[in-house]
C-alpha positions as CSV (number, residue, x, y, z in Angstrom):
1,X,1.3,94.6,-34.3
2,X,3.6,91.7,-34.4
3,X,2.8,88.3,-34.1
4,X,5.4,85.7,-32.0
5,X,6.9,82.5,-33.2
6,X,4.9,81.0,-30.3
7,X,1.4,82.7,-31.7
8,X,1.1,85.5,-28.9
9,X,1.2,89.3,-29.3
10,X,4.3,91.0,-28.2
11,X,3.7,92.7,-24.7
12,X,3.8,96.2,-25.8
13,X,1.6,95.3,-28.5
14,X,-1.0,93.7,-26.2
15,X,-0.7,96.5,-23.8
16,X,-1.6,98.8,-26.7
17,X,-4.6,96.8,-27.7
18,X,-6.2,95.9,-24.4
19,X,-5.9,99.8,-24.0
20,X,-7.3,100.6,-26.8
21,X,-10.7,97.8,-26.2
22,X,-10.6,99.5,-23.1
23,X,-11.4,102.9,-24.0
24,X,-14.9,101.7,-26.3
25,X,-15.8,99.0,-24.2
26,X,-18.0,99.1,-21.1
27,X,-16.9,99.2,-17.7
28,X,-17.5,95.6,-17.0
29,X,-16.1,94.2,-20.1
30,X,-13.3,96.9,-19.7
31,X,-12.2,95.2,-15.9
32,X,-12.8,91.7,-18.1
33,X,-10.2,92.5,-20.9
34,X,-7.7,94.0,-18.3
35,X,-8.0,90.7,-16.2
36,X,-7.5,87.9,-19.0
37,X,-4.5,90.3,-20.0
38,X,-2.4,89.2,-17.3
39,X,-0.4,87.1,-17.9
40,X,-0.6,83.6,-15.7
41,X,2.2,81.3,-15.4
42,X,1.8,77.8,-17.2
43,X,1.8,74.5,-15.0
């Protein structure tokens, strides 16, 4: 994993974490990760 100049993941390497939370975590914290993954726009 890579961090960015601007202090975020990379989006492949987000995608591979969230995925990987996602598989130990329960269901309800599982839908909780894969919503604050998406992106929202700023403003």
């Amino acid at each position: 994993m890579k961090w960015q100049a601007n202090g975020e993941l990379a989006d492949n390497d987000l995608h591979v974490l969230i995925s990987h939370l996602q598989q130990v975590e329960t269901e309800e914290r599982s839908s909780e990760l894969c919503r604050l993954s998406q992106k929202q726009p700023l403003g």
